[in-house]
C-alpha positions, 0 to 999 in steps of 0.5 A, spaced: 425 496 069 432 495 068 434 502 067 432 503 076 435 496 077 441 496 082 441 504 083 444 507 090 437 512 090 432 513 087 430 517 081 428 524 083 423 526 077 418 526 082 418 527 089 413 525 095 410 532 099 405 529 103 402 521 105 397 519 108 397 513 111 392 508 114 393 501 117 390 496 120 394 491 124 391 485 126 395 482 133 391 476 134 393 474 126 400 477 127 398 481 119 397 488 117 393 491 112 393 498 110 392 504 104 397 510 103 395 516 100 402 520 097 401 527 094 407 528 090 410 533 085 411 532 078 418 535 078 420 533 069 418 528 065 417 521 066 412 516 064 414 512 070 413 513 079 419 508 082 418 509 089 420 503 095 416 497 097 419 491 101 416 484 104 408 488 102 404 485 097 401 491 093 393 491 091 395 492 083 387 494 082 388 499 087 393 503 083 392 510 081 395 515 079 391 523 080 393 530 076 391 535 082 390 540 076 385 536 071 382 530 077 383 525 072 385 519 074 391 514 071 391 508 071 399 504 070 400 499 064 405 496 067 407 494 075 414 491 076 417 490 083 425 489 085 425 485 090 433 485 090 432 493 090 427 493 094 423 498 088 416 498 085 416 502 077 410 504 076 409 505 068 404 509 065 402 510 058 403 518 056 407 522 060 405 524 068 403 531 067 408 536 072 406 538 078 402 536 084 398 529 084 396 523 088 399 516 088 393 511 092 394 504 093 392 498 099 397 494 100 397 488 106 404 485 109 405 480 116 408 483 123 414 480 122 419 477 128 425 481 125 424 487 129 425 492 122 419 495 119 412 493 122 414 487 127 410 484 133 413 485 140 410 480 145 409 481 152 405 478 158 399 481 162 395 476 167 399 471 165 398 472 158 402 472 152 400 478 148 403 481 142 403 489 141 404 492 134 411 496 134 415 500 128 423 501 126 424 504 121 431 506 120 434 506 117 431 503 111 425 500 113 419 505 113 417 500 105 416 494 108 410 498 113 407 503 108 409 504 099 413 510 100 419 514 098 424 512 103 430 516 102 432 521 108 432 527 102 425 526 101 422 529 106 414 530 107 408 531 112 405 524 114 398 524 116 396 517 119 390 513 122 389 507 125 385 502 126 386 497 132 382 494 138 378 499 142 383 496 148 389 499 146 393 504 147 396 507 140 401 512 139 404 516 134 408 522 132 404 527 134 398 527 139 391 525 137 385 529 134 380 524 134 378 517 137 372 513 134 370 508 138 366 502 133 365 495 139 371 493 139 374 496 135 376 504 134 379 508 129 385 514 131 387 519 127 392 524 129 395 531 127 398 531 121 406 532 122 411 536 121 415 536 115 420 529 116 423 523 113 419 517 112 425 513 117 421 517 123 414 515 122 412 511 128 406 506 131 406 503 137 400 499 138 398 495 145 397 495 153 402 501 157 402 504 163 404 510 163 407 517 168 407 523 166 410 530 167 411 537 162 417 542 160 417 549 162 414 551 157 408 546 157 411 540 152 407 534 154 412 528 156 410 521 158 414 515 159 410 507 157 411 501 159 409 495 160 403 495 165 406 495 173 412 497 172 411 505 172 415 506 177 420 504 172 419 510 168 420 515 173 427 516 172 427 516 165 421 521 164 425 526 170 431 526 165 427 527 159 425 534 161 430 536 164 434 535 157 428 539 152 429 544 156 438 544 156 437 543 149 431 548 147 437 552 151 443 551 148 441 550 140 437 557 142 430 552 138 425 550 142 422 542 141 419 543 135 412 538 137 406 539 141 408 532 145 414 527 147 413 519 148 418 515 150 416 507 150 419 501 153 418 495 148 420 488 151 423 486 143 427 492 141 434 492 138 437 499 141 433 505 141 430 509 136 428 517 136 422 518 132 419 524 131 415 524 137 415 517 138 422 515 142 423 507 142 426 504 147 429 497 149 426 496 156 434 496 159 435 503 155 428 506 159 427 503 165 430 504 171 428 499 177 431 502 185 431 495 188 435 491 182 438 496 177 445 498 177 448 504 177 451 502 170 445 501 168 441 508 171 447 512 168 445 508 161 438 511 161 440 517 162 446 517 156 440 513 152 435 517 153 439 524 152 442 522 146 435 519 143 432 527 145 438 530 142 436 527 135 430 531 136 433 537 133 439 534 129 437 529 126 429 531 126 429 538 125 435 538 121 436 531 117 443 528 113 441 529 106 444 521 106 447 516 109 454 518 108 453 523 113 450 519 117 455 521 123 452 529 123 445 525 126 449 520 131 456 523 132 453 529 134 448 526 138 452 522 142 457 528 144 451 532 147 447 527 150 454 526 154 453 534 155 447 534 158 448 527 162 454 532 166 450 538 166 444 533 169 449 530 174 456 532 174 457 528 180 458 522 174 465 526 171 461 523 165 466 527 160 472 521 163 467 516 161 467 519 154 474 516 153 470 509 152 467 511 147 473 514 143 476 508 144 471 504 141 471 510 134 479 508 135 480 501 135 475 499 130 479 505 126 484 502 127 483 497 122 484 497 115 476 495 114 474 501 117 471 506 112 471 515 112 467 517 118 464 520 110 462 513 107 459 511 100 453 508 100 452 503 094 445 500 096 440 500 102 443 492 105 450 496 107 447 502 111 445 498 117 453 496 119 455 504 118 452 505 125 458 502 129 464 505 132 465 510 127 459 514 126 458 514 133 465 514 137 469 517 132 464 522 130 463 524 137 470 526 137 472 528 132 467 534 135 469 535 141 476 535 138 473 541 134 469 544 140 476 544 144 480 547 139 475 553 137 472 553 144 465 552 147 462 558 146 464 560 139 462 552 138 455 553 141 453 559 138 456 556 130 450 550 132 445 554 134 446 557 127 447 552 124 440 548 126 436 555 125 438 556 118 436 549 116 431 547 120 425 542 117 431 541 109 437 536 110 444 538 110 451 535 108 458 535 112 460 542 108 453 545 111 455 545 118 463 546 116 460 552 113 457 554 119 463 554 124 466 558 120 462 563 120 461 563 127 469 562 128 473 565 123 477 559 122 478 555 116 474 549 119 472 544 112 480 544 110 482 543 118 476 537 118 476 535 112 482 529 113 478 527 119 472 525 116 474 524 108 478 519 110 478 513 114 484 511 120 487 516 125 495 518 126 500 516 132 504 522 134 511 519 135 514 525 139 523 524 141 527 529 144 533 531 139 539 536 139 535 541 144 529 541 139 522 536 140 520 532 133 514 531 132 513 526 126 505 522 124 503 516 121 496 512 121 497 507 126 494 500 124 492 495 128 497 490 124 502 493 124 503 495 118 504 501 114 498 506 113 497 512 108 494 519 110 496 526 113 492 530 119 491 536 121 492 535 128 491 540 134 498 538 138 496 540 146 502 538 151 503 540 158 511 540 160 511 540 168 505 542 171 498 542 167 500 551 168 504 549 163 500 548 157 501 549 149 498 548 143 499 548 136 496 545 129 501 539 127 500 540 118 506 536 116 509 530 117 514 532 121 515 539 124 520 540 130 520 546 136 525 548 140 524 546 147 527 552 151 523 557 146 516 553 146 516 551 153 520 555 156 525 551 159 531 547 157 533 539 154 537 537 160 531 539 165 526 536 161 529 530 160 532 529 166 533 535 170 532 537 178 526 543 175 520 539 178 515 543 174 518 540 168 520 533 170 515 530 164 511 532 157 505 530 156 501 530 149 493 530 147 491 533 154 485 530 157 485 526 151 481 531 147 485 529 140 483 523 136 490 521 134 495 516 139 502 519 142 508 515 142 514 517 147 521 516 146 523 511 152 526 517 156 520 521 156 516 515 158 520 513 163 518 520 166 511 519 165 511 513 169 514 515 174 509 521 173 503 517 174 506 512 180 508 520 184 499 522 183 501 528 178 498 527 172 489 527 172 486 521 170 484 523 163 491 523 162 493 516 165 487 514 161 490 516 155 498 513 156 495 506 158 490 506 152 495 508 147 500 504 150 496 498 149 493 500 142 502 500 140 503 494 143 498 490 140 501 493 133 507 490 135 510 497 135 513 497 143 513 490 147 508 486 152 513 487 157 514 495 157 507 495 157 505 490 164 511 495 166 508 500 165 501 497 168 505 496 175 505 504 175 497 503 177 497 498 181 494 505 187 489 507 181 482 507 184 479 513 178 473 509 176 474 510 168 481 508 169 481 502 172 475 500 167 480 500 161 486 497 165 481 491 166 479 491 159 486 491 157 488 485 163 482 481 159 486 482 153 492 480 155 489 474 158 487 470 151 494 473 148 497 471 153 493 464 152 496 463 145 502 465 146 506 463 153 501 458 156 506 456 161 505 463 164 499 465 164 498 464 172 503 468 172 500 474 169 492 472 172 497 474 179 500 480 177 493 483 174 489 481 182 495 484 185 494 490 180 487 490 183 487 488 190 489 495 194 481 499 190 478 492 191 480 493 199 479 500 199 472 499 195 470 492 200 464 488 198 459 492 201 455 499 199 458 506 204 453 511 207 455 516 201 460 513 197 458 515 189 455 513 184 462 510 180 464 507 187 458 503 185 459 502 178 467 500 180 466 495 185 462 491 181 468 491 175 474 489 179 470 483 183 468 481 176 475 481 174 478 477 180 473 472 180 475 471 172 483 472 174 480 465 179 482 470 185 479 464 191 477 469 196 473 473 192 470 467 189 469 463 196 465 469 198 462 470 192 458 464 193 457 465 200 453 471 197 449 468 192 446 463 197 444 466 201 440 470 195 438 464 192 435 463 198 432 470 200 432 475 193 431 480 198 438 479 202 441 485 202 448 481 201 447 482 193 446 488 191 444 490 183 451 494 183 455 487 185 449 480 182 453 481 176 461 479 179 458 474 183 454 470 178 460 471 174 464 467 180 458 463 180 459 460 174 467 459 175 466 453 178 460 450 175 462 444 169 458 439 167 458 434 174 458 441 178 451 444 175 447 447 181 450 454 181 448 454 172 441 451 174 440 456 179 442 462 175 436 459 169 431 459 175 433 466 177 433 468 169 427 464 168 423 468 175 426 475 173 421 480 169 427 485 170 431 485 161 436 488 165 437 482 170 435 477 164 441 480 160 445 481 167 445 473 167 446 471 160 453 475 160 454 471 167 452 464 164 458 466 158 463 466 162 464 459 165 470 456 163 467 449 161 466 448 154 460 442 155 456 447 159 457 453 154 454 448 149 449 447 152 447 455 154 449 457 146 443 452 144 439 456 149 440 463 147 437 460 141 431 457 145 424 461 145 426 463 152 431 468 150 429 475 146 433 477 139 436 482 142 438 478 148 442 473 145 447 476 142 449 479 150 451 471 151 456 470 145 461 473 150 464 466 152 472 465 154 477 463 150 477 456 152 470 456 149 471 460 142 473 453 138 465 450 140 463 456 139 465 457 132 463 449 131 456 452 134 455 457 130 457 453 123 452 448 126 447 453 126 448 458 121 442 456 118 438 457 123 442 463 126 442 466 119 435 467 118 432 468 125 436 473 126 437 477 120 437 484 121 444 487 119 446 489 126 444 482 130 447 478 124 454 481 125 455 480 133 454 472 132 460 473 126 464 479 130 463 475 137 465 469 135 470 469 130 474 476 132 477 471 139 481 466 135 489 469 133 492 463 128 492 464 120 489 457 119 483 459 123 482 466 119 482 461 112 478 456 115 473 462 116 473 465 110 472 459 106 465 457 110 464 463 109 465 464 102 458 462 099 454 465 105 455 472 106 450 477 105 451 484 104 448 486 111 454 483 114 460 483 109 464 488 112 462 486 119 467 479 116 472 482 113 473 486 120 473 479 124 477 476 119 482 482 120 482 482 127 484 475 127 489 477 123 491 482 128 492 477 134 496 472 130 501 476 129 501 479 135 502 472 138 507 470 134 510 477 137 510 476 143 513 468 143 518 471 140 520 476 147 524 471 151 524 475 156 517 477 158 517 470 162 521 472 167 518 479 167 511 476 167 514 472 174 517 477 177 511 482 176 506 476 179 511 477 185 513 482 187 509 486 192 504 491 190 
């Protein structure tokens, strides 16, 4: 037993090649019993089977073990489970014969209240309260449904039947082939699957109502959800097969089954892209006319491309282990941001694709970040992987890969890819490999820095004797100094976006002549008359993954670049965002950034303004720590920053305006409303009146609920409670997850601490679903100390009902991250320090690190003695 103790993966002297699996849940008891049938293949000799099993208790006597050859059947000596290993070592007393054979075993386990494995998910119907049956499996959770091996590389067919009440609807991977109804029971089983990994096996059992359309080419695809809300899956079912078939287009591979499902659990963390079986968080499928916003409605249409797109990687083509998770998620994000504008380019979703670049950057920005390629010791550490890394960073690292070898070589290179290792698992090489067949570029040696090591370069680009210097180095938040060289695509623009040149950046510092490069002399670049070269702009449209830092002459020019409407909005995007990401390093001034700012103060670009609003909020809990004294200062020059799109945008809906319009209005009122702007927050509260009063007034649209309830919660404390008392009324009336979480995110805001601690307490209150409650951690930063005291007073609790990596790891990030004293970090550390766990380790050690980052960054700005006269004079002057 010891030898298979403590090992990243199991051993492989035998290998499973087909499961046939039965389970019986009982929704009424809340447990599961079940058999499992494994036909594996002997592959050297060995007198043990290790295999995973988790929280299941295995029936010993059914144990066996039968040679396909001689039929004879084995009964093990000896059955040991780890449970720290999640193991189960079956030994026997002579060595198995090689080749085929079947494991059997029964086994039972309890539908669990985690949302991991087999759980239970509960719903109404009638005024009822009723349990469905749902399974989540990835990414190591298949072992506590069923015994099996339960790695990515293991692939194998699945053969399931299940036995449920006669009532309802159950679903699996692929469709069924026979139904037998016995009273109030009946048994389904289904075709045998396509070779795949056990982290894809799905069942959903319960009652759904559904809507239905087909592919061109006839596949079958159907959204569930709750009984009623139909209608709500429309939406989403339009966009899923409009996807198939782009993506059965542009991988040049059709979708590989006979069916698609997606389902709509009211307890589900995300969503998750079973074979077949696609789950869902209602806010992730559903889509509601009179009370979604369209952030929402653009939310289902990424989510559920992203979903389908893991039908072919991911699927079809399967990372080899979760160090190469990124090929499944970061591809995944980046194509469902191709479908979503193929399906609606009116969106101008690839601006929005710089958020989720930016989350890859700032989280890489940290010295407890890790490789888009990370080491996997144990199955506790996959779950705090799925973060901004594999997903944000990933996806971007491939669009800077596709701009540079371009779209068509690009796509052709994956088409290729997915053909040649279709239904077999892959590593990072085999796909470089593929792009360097297509391309006839040396792809592994251009990516390999991008994804063997953690962190990203900042560009610092200066003029010097005629010549433009280019110089990398990693960028740390903390400003401290980082190790590692990029192979970097250098793209810049002098002028005129007709003015465009490119290079790769290979050593640490490289220099070009400008007149040569550019065509065009020092003096006008750099403060000439030549009005087509008046400024230079580096990482074009921002499809690099590195930051730039401008000598101060170039950034003046590019200042008033931005001031005179000359630079597209991907690019004023870019020089805000690495302005603020080198101010936070301490590496350029708070006051040259809100300098910088100002130069916005006309912006009305939807993503643009969303990230300026991100970094005043920012700014704001700095500001808090560091200059108190100016803080109404600084909430001034932020509304004044705002006021001309909130003008321009009004509160009210215009016949035709567009869809970010809609999203932006209700961003900048959120926003002024925080900054205490009186009449957003007078009018704010005129509205919510008149809703509360009629639910369907056309005073309160979905585009804006969220920005008046936020102002709502302004001005509730703890002798002011009526708008805190109504927005739980309207909580508790509402069936709609998406107004549910609409309001937990408005409650967190308010500023008075009493009645934050009362509302922390409620998210733990049956009231609130799991994954909802980590949406109200989002409280100010006058309340971060009662949050912290909170969360050390309910750890206990906290730490066991919310388990699972992914949940646990937002009350640590959310709470701890806001605080900016050294002193805090340590008093951190030492609660902690006998409470960790691995699902959280290095969630904590980020935290940590963040909180490290702010108080340097406050002790940075005390020391500017300047920045309260410029913050004053900044609030004052006319925008």
């Amino acid at each position: 037993m010891d030898q298979f103790k403590g090992q990243p993966r199991l051993p492989k002297f035998a290998v499973p090649k087909r499961y046939d699996i039965y389970l019986k849940p009982d929704l009424c008891l809340c447990k599961f019993s079940g058999s499992v049938a494994i036909d594996i293949d002997i592959l050297s000799d060995t007198r043990f089977l290790v295999l995973n099993v988790a929280d299941l208790l295995v029936h010993h006597a059914s144990v066996s073990f039968t040679n396909r050859n001689s039929s004879k059947v084995i009964q093990p000596s000896s059955i040991q489970e780890c449970k720290v290993s999640q193991i189960l070592v079956l030994e026997f007393v002579e060595t198995l014969p090689f080749g085929l054979g079947t494991l059997r075993m029964d086994f039972e386990g309890i539908l669990n209240d985690n949302m991991k494995g087999f759980y239970r998910s509960t719903y109404e119907h009638n005024g009822e309260k009723k349990n469905m049956a749902v399974t989540q499996f990835e990414p190591v959770d298949a072992r506590r449904c069923f015994p099996c091996w339960d790695e990515p590389a293991f692939k194998a067919t699945f053969k399931i039947t299940l036995h449920v009440p006669s009532e309802l609807i159950a679903l699996s991977n692929m469709p069924i082939v026979e139904e037998k109804v016995n009273g109030n029971l009946k048994t389904v089983s289904y075709l045998e699957s396509p070779i795949m990994s056990t982290y894809l096996v799905a069942v959903v059992v319960g009652l759904f109502d559904y809507v239905e359309d087909h592919t061109t080419d006839g596949v079958k695809v159907r959204v569930y959800c709750q009984v009623g809300k139909a209608n709500q899956g429309k939406f989403a079912l339009h966009v899923a097969v409009k996807t198939l078939d782009l993506y059965k287009e542009y991988f040049d591979v059709p979708y590989s089954l006979p069916k698609l499902d997606m389902v709509a659990i009211p307890d589900f963390p995300g969503a998750m892209e079973n074979y077949g079986l696609v789950t869902y968080g209602e806010t992730a499928l559903l889509y509601d006319d009179q009370h979604s916003a369209a952030a929402n409605k653009q939310m289902v249409a990424t989510v559920v491309a992203h979903e389908l797109a893991h039908q072919w990687f991911g699927n079809l083509v399967t990372m080899e282990w979760w160090t190469h998770l990124w090929l499944n998620e970061g591809f995944a994000t980046w194509v469902s941001y191709l479908a979503t504008d193929s399906l609606f380019p009116e969106w101008n979703i690839w601006n929005q694709f710089l958020e989720e670049s930016n989350y890859g950057l700032t989280l890489d920005g940290l010295a407890e970040s890790h490789p888009i390629e990370v080491e996997i010791n144990h199955a506790s550490e996959v779950d705090e992987i799925f973060d901004a890394i594999s997903y944000g960073k990933g996806a971007s690292v491939i669009r800077m890969l596709q701009s540079y070898l371009g779209a068509d070589c690009f796509q052709k290179s994956l088409a290729s890819y997915i053909k040649k290792h279709s239904c077999s698992n892959t590593k990072t090489e085999d796909l470089w490999a593929a792009l360097e067949e297509g391309s006839g570029e040396p792809v592994n040696n251009l990516m390999s820095s991008w994804t063997k090591q953690q962190g990203y370069p900042v560009v610092t680009v200066k003029v010097k004797d005629e010549k433009l210097v280019f110089d990398q180095s990693r960028l740390l938040s903390s400003g401290s100094s980082g190790e590692g060289q990029w192979i970097v695509p250098i793209t810049l623009c002098c002028g005129s976006y007709d003015v465009r040149k490119n290079f790769l950046l290979q050593k640490k510092t490289e220099s070009v002549d400008i007149k040569e490069f550019l065509g065009c002399s020092i003096s006008k670049c750099c403060g000439g008359n030549d009005k087509y070269c008046d400024w230079i702009k580096l990482n074009v449209d921002q499809t690099g993954f590195y930051r730039v830092k401008y000598d101060e002459d170039l950034a003046a020019k590019l200042t008033n670049a931005i001031e005179k409407k000359h630079l597209t909005s991907t690019d004023r995007f870019g020089i805000l965002d690495d302005a603020f990401a080198l101010s936070m390093a301490c590496q350029q001034s708070v006051t040259s950034l809100l300098t910088l700012m100002g130069a916005y103060r006309e912006e009305l670009d939807y993503t643009v303004l969303s990230n300026l609003i991100s970094i005043c909020y920012k700014l704001e809990r700095i500001a808090a720590d560091a200059v108190p004294e100016s803080l109404d200062n600084l909430r001034q020059f932020f509304t004044n920053i705002f006021q001309f799109a909130a003008e321009k945008l009004g509160w009210d809906s215009k016949p035709g305006e567009s869809h970010l319009d809609a999203m932006l209005r209700g961003e900048l009122l959120t926003a002024l409303a925080l900054f205490g702007h009186e009449q957003t927050i007078e009018e704010a509260n005129r509205r919510f009146l008149a809703f509360f009063d009629d639910r369907s007034t056309p005073l309160l649209p979905p585009d804006i609920r969220k920005a008046v309830y936020v102002a709502v919660m302004q001005t509730v404390n703890a002798s002011n409670r009526s708008g805190y008392e109504s927005l739980l009324r309207i909580y508790r009336e509402s069936d709609l997850s998406e107004e549910k979480k609409r309001i937990l995110r408005s409650l967190a805001s308010c500023p008075d601490q009493n009645i934050i601690l009362e509302f922390l307490n409620f998210l733990l209150s049956s009231e609130v679903r799991s994954q909802d409650a980590v949406v109200g951690l989002g409280v100010k930063w006058k309340a971060r100390e009662t949050a912290w005291t909170w969360l050390k007073t309910n750890w206990e609790e906290i730490s066991k009902n919310f388990e699972s990596g992914f949940l646990i790891g937002r009350f640590v990030s959310a709470t701890v991250s806001p605080f900016a004293s050294y002193e805090k970090a340590r008093e951190v550390e030492e609660f902690f320090a006998s409470r960790v766990k691995p699902s959280m380790a290095r969630t904590l050690r980020q935290s940590i690190e963040r909180v490290h980052i702010n108080s340097r960054w406050v002790q940075s700005v005390q020391k500017d003695h300047d920045l309260p006269d410029a913050i004053n004079e900044l609030a004052w002057r006319r925008c």
